[in-house]
PDB file of N, CA, C and O in Angstrom:
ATOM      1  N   UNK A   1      55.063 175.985 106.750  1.00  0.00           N
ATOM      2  CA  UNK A   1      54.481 176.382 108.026  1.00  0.00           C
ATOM      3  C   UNK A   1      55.505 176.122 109.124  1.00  0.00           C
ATOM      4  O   UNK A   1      56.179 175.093 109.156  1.00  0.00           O
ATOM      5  N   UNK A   2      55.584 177.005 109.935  1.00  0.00           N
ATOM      6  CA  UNK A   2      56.330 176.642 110.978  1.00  0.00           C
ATOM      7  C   UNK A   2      56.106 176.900 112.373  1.00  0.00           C
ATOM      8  O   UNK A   2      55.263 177.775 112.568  1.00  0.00           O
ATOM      9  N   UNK A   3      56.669 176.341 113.504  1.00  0.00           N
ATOM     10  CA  UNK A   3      56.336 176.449 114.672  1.00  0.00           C
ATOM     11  C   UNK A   3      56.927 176.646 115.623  1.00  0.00           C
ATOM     12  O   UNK A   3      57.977 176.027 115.791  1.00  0.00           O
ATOM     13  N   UNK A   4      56.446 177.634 116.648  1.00  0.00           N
ATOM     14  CA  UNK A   4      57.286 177.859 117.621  1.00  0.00           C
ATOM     15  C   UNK A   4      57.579 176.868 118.357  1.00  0.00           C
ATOM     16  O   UNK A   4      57.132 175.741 118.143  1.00  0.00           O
ATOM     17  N   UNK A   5      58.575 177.235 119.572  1.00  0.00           N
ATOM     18  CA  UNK A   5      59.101 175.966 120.459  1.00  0.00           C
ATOM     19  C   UNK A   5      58.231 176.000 121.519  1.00  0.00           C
ATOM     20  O   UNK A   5      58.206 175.130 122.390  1.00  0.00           O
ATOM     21  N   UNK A   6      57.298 177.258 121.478  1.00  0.00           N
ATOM     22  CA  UNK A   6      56.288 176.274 123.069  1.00  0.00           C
ATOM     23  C   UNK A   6      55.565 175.547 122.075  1.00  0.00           C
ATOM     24  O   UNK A   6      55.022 174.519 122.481  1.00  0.00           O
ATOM     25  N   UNK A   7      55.416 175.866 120.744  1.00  0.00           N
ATOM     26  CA  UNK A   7      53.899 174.775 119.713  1.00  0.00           C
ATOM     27  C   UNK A   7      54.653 173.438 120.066  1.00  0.00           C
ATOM     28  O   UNK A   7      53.933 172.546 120.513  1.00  0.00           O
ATOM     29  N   UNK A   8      55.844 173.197 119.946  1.00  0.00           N
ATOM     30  CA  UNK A   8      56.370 171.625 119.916  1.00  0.00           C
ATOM     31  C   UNK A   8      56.351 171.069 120.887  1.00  0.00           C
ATOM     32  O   UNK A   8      56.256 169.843 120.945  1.00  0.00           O
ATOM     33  N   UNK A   9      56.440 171.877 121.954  1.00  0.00           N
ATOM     34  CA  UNK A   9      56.180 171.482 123.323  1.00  0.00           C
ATOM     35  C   UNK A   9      55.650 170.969 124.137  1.00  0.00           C
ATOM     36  O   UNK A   9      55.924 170.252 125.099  1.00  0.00           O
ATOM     37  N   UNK A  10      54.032 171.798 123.252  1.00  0.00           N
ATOM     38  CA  UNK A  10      52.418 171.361 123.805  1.00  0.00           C
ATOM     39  C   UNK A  10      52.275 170.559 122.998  1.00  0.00           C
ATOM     40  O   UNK A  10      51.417 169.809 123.461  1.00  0.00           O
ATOM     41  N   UNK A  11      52.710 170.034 121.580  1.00  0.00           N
ATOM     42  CA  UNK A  11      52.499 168.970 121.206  1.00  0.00           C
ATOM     43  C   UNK A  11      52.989 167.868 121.824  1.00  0.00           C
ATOM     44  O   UNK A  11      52.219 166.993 122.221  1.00  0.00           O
ATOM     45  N   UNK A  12      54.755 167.748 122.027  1.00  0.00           N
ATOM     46  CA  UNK A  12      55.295 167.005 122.555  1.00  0.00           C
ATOM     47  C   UNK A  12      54.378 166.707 123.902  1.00  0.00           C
ATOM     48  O   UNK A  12      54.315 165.544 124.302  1.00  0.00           O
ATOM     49  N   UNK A  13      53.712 167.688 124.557  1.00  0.00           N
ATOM     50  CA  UNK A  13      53.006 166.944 126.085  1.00  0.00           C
ATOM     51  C   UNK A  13      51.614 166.491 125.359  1.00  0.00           C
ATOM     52  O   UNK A  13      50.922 165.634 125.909  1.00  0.00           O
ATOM     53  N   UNK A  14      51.351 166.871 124.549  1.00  0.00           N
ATOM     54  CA  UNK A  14      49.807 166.069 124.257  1.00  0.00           C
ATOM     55  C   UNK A  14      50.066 164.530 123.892  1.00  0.00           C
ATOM     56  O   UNK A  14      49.302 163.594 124.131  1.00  0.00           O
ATOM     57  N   UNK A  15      51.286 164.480 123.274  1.00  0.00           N
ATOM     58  CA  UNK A  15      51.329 163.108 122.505  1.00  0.00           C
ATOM     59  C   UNK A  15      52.043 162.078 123.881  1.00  0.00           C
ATOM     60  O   UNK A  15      51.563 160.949 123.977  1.00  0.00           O
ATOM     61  N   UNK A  16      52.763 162.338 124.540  1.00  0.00           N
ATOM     62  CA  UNK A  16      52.947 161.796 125.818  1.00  0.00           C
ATOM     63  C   UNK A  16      51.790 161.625 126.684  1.00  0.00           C
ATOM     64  O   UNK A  16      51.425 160.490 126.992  1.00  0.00           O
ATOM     65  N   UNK A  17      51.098 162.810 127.159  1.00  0.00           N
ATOM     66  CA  UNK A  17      49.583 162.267 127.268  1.00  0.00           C
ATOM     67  C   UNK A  17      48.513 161.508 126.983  1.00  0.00           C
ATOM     68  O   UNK A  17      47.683 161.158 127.821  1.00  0.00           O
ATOM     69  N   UNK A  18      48.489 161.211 125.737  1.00  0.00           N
ATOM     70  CA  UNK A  18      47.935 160.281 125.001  1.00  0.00           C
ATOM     71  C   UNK A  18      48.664 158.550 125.007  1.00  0.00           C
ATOM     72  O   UNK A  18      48.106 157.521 125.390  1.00  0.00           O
ATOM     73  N   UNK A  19      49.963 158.698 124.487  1.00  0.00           N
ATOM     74  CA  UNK A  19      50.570 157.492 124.978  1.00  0.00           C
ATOM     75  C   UNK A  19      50.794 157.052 126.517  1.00  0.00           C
ATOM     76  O   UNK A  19      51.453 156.050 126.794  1.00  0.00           O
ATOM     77  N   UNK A  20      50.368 157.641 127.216  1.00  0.00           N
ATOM     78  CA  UNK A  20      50.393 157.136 128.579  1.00  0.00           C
ATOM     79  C   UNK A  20      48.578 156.946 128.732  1.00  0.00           C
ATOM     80  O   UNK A  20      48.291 155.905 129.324  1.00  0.00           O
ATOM     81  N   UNK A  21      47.818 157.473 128.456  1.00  0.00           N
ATOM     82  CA  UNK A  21      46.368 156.685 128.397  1.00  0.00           C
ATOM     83  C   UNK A  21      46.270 155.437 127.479  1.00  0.00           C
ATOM     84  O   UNK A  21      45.529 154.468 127.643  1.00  0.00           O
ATOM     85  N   UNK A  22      46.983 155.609 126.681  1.00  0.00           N
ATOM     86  CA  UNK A  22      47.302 154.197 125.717  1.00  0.00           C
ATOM     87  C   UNK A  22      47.511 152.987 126.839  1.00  0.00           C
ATOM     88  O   UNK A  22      46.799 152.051 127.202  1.00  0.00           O
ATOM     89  N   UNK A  23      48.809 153.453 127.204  1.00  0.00           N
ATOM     90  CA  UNK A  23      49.739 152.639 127.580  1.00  0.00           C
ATOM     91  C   UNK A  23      48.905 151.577 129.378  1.00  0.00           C
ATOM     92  O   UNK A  23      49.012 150.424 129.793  1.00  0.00           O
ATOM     93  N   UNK A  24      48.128 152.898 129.897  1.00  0.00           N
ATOM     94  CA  UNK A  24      47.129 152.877 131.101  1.00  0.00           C
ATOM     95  C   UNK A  24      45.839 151.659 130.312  1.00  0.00           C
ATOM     96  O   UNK A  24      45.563 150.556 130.783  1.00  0.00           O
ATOM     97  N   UNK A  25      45.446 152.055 129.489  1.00  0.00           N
ATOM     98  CA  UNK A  25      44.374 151.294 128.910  1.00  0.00           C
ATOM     99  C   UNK A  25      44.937 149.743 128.609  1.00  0.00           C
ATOM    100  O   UNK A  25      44.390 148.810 129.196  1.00  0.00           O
ATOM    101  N   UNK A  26      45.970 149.507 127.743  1.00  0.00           N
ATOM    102  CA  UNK A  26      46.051 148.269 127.524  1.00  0.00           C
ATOM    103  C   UNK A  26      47.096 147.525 129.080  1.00  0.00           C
ATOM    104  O   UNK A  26      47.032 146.417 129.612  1.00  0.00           O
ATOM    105  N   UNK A  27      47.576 148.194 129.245  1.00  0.00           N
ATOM    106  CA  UNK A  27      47.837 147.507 131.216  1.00  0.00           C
ATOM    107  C   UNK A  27      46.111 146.623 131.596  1.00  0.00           C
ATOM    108  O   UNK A  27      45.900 145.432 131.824  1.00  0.00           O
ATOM    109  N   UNK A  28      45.096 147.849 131.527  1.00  0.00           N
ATOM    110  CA  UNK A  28      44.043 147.430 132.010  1.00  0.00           C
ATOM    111  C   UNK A  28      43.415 146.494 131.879  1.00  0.00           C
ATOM    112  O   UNK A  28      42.807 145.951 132.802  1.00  0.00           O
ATOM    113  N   UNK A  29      43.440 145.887 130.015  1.00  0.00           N
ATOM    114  CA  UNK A  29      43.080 145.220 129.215  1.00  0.00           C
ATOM    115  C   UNK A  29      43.557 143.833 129.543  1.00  0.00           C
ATOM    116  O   UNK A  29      42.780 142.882 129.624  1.00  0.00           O
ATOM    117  N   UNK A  30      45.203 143.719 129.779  1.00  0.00           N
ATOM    118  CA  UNK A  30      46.231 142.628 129.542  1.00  0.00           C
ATOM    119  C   UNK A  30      45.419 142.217 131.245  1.00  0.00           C
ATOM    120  O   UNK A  30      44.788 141.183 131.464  1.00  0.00           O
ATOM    121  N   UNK A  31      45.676 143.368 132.286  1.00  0.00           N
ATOM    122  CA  UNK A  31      44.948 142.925 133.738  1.00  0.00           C
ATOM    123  C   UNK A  31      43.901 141.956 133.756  1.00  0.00           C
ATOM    124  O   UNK A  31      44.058 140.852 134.278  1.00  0.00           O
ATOM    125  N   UNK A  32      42.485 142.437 133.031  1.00  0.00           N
ATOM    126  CA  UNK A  32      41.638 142.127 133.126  1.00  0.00           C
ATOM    127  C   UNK A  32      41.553 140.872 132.030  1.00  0.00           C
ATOM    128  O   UNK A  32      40.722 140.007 132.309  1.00  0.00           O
ATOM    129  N   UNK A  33      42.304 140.695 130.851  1.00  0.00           N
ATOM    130  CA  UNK A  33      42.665 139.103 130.168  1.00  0.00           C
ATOM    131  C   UNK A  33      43.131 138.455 131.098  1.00  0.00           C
ATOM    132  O   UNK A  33      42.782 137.276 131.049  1.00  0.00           O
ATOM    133  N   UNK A  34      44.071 138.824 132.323  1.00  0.00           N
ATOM    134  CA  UNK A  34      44.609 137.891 132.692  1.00  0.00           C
ATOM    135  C   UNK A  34      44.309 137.058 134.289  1.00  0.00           C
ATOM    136  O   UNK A  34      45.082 136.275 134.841  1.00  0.00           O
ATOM    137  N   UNK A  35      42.826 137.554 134.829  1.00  0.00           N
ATOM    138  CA  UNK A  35      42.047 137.614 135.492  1.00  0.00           C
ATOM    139  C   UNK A  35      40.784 137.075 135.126  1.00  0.00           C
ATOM    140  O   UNK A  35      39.947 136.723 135.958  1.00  0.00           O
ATOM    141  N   UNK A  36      40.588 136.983 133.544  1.00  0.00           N
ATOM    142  CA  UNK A  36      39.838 136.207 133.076  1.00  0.00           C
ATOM    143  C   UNK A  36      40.336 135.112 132.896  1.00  0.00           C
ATOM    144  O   UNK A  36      39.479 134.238 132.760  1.00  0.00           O
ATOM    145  N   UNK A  37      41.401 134.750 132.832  1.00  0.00           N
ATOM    146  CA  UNK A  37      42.085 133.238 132.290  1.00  0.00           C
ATOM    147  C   UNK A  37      42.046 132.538 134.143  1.00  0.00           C
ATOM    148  O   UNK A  37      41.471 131.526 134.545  1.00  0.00           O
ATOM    149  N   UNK A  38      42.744 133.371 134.793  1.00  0.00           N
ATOM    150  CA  UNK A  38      42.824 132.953 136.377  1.00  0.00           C
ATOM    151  C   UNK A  38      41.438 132.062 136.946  1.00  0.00           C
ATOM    152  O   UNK A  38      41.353 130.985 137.537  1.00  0.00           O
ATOM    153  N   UNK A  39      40.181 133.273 136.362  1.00  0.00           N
ATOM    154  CA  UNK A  39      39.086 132.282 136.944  1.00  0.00           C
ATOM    155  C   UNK A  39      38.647 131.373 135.724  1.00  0.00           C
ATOM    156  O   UNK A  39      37.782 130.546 136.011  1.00  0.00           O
ATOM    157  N   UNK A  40      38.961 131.378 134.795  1.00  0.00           N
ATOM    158  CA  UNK A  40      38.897 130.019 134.169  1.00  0.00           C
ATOM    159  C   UNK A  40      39.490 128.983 134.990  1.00  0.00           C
ATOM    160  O   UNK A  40      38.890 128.130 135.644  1.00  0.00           O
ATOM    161  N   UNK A  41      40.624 129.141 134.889  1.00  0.00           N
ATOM    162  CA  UNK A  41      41.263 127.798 135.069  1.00  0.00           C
ATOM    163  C   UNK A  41      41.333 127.863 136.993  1.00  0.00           C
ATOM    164  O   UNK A  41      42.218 127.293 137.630  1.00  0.00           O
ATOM    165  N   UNK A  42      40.271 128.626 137.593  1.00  0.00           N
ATOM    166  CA  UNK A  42      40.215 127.883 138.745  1.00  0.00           C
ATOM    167  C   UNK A  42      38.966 127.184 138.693  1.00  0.00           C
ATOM    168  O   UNK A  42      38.921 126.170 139.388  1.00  0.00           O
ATOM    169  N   UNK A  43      38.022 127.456 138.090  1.00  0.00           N
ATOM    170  CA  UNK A  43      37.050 126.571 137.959  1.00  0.00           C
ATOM    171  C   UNK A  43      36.916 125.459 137.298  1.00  0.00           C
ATOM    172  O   UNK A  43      36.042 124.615 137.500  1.00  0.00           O
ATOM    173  N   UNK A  44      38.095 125.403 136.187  1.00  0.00           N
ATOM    174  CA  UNK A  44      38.645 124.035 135.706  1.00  0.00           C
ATOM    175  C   UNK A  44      39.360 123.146 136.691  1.00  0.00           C
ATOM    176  O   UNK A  44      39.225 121.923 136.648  1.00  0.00           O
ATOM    177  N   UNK A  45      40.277 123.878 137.760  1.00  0.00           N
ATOM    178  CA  UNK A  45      40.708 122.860 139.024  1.00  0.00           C
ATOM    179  C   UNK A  45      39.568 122.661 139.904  1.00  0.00           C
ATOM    180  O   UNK A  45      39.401 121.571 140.452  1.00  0.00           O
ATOM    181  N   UNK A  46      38.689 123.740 140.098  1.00  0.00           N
ATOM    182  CA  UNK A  46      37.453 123.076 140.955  1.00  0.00           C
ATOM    183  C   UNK A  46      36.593 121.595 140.618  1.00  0.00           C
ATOM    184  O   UNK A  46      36.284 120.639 141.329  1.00  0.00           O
ATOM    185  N   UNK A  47      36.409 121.880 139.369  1.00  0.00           N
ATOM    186  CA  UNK A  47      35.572 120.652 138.883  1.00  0.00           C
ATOM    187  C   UNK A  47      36.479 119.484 138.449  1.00  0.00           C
ATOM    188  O   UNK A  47      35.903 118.527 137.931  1.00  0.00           O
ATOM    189  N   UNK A  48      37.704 119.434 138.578  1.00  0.00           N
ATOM    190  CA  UNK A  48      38.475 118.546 138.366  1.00  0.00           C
ATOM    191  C   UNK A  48      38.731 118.138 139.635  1.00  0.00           C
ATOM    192  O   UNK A  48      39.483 117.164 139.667  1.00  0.00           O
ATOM    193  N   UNK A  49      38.319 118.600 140.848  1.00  0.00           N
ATOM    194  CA  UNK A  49      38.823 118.202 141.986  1.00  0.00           C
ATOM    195  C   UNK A  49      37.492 117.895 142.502  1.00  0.00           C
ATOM    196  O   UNK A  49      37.443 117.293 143.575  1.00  0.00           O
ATOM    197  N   UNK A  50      36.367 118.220 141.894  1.00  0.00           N
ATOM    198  CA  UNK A  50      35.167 117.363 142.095  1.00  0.00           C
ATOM    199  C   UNK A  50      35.022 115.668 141.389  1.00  0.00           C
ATOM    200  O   UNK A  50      34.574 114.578 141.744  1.00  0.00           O
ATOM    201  N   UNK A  51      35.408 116.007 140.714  1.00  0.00           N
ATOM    202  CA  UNK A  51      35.605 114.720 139.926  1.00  0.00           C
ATOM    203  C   UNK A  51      36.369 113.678 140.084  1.00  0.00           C
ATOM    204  O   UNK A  51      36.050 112.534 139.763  1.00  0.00           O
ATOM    205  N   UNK A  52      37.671 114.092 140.708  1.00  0.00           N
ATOM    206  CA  UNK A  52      38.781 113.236 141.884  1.00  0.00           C
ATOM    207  C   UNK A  52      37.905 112.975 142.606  1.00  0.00           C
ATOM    208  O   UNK A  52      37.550 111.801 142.499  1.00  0.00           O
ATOM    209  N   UNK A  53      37.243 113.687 143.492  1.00  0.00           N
ATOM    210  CA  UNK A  53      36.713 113.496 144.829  1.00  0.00           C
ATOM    211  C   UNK A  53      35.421 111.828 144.695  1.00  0.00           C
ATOM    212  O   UNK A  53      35.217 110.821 145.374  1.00  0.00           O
ATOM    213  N   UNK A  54      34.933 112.361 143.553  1.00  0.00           N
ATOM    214  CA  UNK A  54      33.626 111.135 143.213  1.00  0.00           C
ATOM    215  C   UNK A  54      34.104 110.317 143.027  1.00  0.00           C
ATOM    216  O   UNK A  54      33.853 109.303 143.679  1.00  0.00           O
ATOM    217  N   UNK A  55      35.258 110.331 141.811  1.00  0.00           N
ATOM    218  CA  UNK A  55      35.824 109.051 141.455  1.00  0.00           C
ATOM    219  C   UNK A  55      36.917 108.180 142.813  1.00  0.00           C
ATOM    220  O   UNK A  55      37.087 106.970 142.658  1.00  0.00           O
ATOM    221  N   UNK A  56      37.363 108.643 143.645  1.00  0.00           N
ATOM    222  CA  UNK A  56      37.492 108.070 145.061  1.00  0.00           C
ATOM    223  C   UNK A  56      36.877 107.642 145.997  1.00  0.00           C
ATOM    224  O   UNK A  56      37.118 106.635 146.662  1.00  0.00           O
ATOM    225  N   UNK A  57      35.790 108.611 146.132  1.00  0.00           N
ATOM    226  CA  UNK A  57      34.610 108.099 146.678  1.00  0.00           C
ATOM    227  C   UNK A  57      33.779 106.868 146.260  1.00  0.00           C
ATOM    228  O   UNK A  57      33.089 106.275 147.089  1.00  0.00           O
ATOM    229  N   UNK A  58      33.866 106.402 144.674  1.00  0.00           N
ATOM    230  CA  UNK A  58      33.042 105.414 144.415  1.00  0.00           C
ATOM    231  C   UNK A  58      32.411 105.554 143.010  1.00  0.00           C
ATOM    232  O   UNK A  58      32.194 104.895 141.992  1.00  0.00           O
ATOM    233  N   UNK A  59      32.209 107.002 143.626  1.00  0.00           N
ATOM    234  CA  UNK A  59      30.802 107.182 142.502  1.00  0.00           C
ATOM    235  C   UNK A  59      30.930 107.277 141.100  1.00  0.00           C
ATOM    236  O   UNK A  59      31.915 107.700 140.494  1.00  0.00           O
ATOM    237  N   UNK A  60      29.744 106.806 140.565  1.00  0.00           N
ATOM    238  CA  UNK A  60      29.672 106.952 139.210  1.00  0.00           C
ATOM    239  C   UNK A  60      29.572 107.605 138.557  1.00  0.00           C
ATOM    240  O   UNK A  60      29.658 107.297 137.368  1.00  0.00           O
ATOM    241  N   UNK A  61      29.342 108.832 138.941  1.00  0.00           N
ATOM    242  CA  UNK A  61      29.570 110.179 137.881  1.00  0.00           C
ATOM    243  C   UNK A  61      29.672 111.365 139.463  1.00  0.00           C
ATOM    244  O   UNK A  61      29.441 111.136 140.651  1.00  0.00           O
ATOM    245  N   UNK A  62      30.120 112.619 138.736  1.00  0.00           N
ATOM    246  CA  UNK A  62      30.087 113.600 139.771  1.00  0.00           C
ATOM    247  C   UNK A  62      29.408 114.373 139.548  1.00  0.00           C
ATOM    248  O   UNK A  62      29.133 114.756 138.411  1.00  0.00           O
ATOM    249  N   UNK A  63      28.929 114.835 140.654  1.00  0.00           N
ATOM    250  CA  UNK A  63      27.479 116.255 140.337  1.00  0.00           C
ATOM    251  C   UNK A  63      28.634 117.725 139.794  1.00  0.00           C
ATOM    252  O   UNK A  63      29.565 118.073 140.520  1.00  0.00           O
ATOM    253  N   UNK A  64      28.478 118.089 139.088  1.00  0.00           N
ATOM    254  CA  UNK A  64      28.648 119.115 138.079  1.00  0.00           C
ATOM    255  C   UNK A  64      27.706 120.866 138.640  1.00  0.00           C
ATOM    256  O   UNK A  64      26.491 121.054 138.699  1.00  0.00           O
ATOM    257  N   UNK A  65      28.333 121.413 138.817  1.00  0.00           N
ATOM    258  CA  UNK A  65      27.874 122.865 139.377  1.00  0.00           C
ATOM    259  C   UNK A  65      27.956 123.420 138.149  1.00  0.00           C
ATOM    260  O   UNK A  65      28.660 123.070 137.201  1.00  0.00           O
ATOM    261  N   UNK A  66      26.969 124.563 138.255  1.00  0.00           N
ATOM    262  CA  UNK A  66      26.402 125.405 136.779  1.00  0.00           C
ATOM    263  C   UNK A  66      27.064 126.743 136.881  1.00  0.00           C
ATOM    264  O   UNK A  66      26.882 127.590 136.006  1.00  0.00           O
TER     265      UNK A  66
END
């Protein structure tokens, strides 16, 4: 079977098309992993800086937010 040079063409742009929605999607993915880790670990410095705060203050345990 064989193919003309616009067939390779429109293939060649479909498969570039496709690897650039690839490429768009896992950007999005790695974004949004890495925006999930961000508010992790600011709410791990929040409550660690609640917990400084009590344990300076005195207190015996620190109130803990849900």
């Amino acid at each position: 079977m064989t193919t003309s040079y616009q067939d390779d063409t429109d293939l060649k742009r479909i498969v570039s098309l496709t690897q650039n929605e690839i490429n768009k999607k896992r950007q999005k993915a790695a974004k949004d992993i890495i925006q999930g880790f961000n508010l992790m670990a600011s709410r791990v410095v929040e409550e660690n800086n609640i917990q400084i705060a009590a344990t300076l203050s005195g207190s015996k345990h620190a109130d803990k937010k849900s």
